[in-house]
C-alpha positions in Angstrom: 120.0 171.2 84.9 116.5 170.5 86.1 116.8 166.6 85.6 120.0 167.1 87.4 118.5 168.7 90.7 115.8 166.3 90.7 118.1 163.6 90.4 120.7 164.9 93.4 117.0 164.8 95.2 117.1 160.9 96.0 119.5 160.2 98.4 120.7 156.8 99.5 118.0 155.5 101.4 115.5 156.4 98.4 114.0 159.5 100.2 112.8 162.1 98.5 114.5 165.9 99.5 112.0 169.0 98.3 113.6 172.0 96.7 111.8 175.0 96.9 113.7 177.2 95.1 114.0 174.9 91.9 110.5 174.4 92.2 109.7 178.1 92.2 111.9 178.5 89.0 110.4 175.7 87.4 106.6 177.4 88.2 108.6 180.8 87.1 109.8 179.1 83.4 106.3 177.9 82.7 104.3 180.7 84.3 102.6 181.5 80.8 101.7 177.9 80.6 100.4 178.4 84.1 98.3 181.5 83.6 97.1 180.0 79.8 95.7 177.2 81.0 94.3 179.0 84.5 92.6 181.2 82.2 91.2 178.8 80.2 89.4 176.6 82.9 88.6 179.9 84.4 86.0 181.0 80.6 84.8 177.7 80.9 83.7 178.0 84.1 82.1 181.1 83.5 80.5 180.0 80.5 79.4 176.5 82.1 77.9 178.8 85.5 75.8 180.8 82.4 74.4 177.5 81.1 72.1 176.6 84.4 69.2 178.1 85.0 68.4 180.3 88.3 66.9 178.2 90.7 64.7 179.4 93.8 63.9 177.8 97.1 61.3 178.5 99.3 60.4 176.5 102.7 58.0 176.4 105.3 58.4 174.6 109.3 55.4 172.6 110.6 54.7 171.1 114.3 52.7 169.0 113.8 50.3 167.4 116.6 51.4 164.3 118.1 48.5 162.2 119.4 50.2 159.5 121.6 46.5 157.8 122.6 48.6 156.2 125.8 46.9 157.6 128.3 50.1 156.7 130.2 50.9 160.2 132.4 47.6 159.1 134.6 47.7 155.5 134.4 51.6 155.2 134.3 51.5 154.6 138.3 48.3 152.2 138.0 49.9 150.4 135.5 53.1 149.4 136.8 51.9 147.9 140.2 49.1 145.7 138.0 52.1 144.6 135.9 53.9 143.4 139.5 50.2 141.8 139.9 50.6 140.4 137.0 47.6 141.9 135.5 47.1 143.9 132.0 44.9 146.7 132.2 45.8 147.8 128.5 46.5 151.2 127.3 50.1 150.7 126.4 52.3 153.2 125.1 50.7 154.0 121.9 52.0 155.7 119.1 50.5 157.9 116.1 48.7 155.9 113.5 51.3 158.1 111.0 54.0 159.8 112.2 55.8 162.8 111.0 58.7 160.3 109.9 56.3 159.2 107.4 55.4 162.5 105.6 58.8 162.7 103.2 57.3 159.5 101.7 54.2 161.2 101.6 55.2 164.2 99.2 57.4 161.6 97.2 54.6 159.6 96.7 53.3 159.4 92.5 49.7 160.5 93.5 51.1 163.3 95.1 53.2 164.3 92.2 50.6 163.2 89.9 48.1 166.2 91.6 51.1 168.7 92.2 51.6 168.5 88.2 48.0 169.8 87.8 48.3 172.6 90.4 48.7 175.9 89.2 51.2 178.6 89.8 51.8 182.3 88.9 55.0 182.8 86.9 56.2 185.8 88.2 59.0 186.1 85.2 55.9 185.7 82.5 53.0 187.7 84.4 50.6 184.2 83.5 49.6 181.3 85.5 50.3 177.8 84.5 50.3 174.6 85.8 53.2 172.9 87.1 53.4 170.6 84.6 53.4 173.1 81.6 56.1 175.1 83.5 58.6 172.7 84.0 58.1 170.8 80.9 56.0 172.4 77.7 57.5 175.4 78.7 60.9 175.6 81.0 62.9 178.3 82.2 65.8 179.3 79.8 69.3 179.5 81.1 71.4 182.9 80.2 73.4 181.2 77.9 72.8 178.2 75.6 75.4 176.1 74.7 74.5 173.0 76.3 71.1 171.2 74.2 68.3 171.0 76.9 66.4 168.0 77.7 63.2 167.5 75.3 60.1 169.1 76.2 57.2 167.0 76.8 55.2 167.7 73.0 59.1 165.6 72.0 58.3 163.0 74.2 56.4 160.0 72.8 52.9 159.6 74.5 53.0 156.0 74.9 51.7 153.6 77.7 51.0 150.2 78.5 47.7 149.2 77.4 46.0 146.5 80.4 42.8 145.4 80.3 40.3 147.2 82.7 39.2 144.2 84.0 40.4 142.1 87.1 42.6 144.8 88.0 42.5 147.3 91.1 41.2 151.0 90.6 44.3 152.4 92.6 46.1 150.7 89.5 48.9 153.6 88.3 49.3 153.9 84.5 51.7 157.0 83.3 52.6 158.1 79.9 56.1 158.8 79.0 55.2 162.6 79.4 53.4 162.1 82.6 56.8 159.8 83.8 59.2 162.9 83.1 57.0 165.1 85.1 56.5 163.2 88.2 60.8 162.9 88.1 61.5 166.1 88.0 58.9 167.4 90.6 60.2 164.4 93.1 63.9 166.0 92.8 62.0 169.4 93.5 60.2 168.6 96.5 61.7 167.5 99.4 60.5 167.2 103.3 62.7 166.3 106.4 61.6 165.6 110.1 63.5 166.6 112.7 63.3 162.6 115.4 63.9 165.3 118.4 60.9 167.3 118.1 59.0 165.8 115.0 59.3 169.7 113.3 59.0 168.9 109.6 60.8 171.1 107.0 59.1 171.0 103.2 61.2 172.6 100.3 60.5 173.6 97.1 62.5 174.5 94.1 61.7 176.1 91.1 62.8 178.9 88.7 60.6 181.2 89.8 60.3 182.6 93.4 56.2 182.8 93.1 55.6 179.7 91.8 58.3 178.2 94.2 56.4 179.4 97.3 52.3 179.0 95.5 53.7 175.1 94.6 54.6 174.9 98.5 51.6 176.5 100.1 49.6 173.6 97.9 51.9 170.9 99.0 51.4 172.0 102.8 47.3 171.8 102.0 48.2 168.5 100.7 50.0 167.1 103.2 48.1 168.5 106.2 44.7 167.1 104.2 46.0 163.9 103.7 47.3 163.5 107.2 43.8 164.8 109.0 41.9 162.0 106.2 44.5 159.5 107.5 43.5 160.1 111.7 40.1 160.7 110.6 39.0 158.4 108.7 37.4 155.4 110.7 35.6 158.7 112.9 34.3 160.1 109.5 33.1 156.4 108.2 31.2 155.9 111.2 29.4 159.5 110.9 28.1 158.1 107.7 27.3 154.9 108.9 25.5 156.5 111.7 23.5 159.6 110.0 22.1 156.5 107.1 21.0 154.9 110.3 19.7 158.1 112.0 17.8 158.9 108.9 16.0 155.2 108.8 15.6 155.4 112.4 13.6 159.1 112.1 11.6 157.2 108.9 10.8 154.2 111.5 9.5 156.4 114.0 7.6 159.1 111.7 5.5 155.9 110.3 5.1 154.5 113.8 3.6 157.9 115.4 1.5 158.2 112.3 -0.1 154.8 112.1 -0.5 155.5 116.4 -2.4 159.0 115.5 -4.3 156.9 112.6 -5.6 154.4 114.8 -6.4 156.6 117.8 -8.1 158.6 115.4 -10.0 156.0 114.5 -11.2 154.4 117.5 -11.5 157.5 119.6 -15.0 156.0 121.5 -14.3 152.6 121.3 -13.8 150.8 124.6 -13.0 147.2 123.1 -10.1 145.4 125.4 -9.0 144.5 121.5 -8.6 148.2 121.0 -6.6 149.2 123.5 -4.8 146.6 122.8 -3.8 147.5 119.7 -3.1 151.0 120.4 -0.6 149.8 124.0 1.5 147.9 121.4 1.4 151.1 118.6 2.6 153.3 121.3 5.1 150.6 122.2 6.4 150.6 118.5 6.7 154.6 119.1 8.7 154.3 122.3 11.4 151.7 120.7 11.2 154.0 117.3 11.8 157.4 119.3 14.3 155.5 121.6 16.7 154.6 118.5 16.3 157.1 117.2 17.2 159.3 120.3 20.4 156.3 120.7 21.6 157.1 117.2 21.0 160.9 117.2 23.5 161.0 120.3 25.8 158.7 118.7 26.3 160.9 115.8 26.7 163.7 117.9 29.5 161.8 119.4 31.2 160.6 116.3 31.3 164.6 115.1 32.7 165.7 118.2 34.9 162.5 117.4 36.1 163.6 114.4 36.9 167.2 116.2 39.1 166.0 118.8 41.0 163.3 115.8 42.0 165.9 113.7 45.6 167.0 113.9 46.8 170.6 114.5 49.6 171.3 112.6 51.2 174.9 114.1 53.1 176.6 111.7 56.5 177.7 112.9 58.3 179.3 109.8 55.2 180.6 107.1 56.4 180.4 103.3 58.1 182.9 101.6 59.4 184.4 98.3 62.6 184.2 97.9 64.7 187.5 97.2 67.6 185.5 95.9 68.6 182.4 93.9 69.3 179.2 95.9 71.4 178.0 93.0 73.4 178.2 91.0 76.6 179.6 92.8 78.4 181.3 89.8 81.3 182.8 91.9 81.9 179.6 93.8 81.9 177.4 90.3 84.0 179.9 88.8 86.5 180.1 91.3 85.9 176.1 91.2 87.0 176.2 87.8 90.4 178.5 88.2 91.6 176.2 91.1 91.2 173.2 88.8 92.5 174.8 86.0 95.9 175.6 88.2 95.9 172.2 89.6 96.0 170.7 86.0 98.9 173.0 84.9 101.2 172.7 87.6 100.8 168.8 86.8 101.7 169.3 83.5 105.1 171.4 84.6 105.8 168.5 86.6 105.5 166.0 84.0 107.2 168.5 81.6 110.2 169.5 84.3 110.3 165.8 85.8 112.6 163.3 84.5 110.0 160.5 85.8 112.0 157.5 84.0 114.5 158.3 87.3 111.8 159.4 89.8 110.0 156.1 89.3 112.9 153.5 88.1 
């Protein structure tokens, strides 16, 4: 009778007609089918929801300082009627030798990773501290349920790498274990950084399954990153502070031995009134002035280049400070449940279709 209704469907033209009615007594015969089979997606959803493991996310908002070095508000005027002069008096539009867009690469980066595994964090869940990499390898969280087999810890994974010879090669030269490979792949899926292009606000995540150790892993990632950004702007500033305080302490050597041999020889020829003598003693004092004037050049210099390195480094304001999350980020056990019982009613009703259906006539 069912075939037949379906059949009467198709009219002349090939259209299709929808019955509701024989379709609700279609879903009516088969509704233990229906509900069966809803059921059954619906444990396995539960059970699948038991098998991950609670995850936490905590996140922190920087603004960080842009340093444009244009100089182009005052000279912006100056600038333009040179250019109708035809003359370049320099101090384009500069930018930021790194720019926020560039700190997501930053925190992905395997030196990063590499010194975020050897951070450690208080697991809240096991009152100890451990480092990152023991945490989320030697020793991960356990889901509620086990069905699934987990991943193998690190002590499973064979400690193997690439033996090179030391020689010839560069120092910055990267060589992981298998171990140290897993670990730097699962912290780069954990950490994650986005810059806003409007304002330049950058947003760093962290996920873990522990709230503390989420929110002590980002507070060292943030001293990372805020580091490695002030080295970046600073570091041509900070290599010519070196440069300058090896030179002021040579310089101060100079003119210690220049006064000295100057007292010496007055000293020394204190009643003398030789021509030759005071000779002498004009060009000593002239070997003190140069000394004590380098010296005085370089001390001033390095007073510079500190002030220098002052004014380079970046402030980075802190808009939204870390915190411990009260609640799992992941997973949603309601939502995949509920996933799971739509599915599982989807697939049923298919399979009245193709049971009810008579598809040799719906698709001759």
């Amino acid at each position: 009778m069912e075939q037949e209704n379906i059949k009467n469907s198709f009219d002349n033209e090939g259209e299709i007609s929808i019955n509701l009615g024989e379709i609700l007594k279609a879903i009516k015969s088969n509704i233990l089918l229906i509900g069966i089979t809803t059921t059954l997606f619906t444990i396995v959803g539960v059970l699948y929801s038991l098998t991950q493991v609670n995850e936490y996310v905590s996140t922190v908002k920087l603004l960080p300082e842009i340093d444009s070095k244009s100089g182009g508000s005052s000279l912006g005027g100056l600038k333009s009627l040179a250019g109708l002069a035809g003359v370049d008096i320099g101090g384009g539009a500069g930018v930021d030798v790194i720019r926020p867009e560039i700190y997501p690469s930053v925190l992905q980066s395997t030196p990063f990773l590499q010194e975020a595994l050897k951070s450690k964090v208080f697991v809240q869940k096991r009152k100890k501290w451990l480092t990152v990499y023991d945490y989320i390898l030697t020793s991960p969280e356990q889901a509620p349920l086990q069905i699934f087999p987990k991943d193998k810890s690190s002590k499973e994974i064979k400690e193997s790498s690439i033996t090179i010879p030391k020689e010839g090669l560069s120092t910055e030269l990267i060589n992981l274990t298998q171990s140290e490979l897993a670990g730097v792949n699962n912290l780069k899926s954990r950490i994650s950084a986005e810059t806003d292009k409007k304002n330049g606000m950058v947003t760093i995540s962290v996920k873990l399954t522990d709230p503390v150790a989420a929110a002590m892993l980002l507070g060292f990632t943030q001293d990372y990153l805020t580091k490695y950004v002030s080295n970046y702007r600073t570091e041509k500033a900070r290599k010519e502070l070196k440069f300058l305080q090896e030179r002021h302490a040579e310089s101060r050597k100079t003119y210690d031995n220049a006064l000295s041999r100057l007292s010496t020889y007055k000293d020394q020829h204190r009643n003398t009134f030789l021509q030759v003598a005071k000779d002498q003693e004009k060009k000593l004092q002239y070997e003190v002035d140069l000394a004590f004037n380098i010296y005085s050049s370089i001390s001033t210099q390095m007073a510079d280049a500190a002030v220098k390195i002052q004014r380079e480094t970046p402030v980075f304001k802190v808009l939204e400070p870390a915190q411990i999350a009260l609640q799992k980020s992941e997973p949603k056990r309601s939502i995949i449940t509920i996933g799971f019982l739509f599915f599982g009613l989807f697939i049923s009703l298919v399979i009245v279709f193709f049971k009810t259906a008579n598809l040799k006539q719906i698709f001759s």
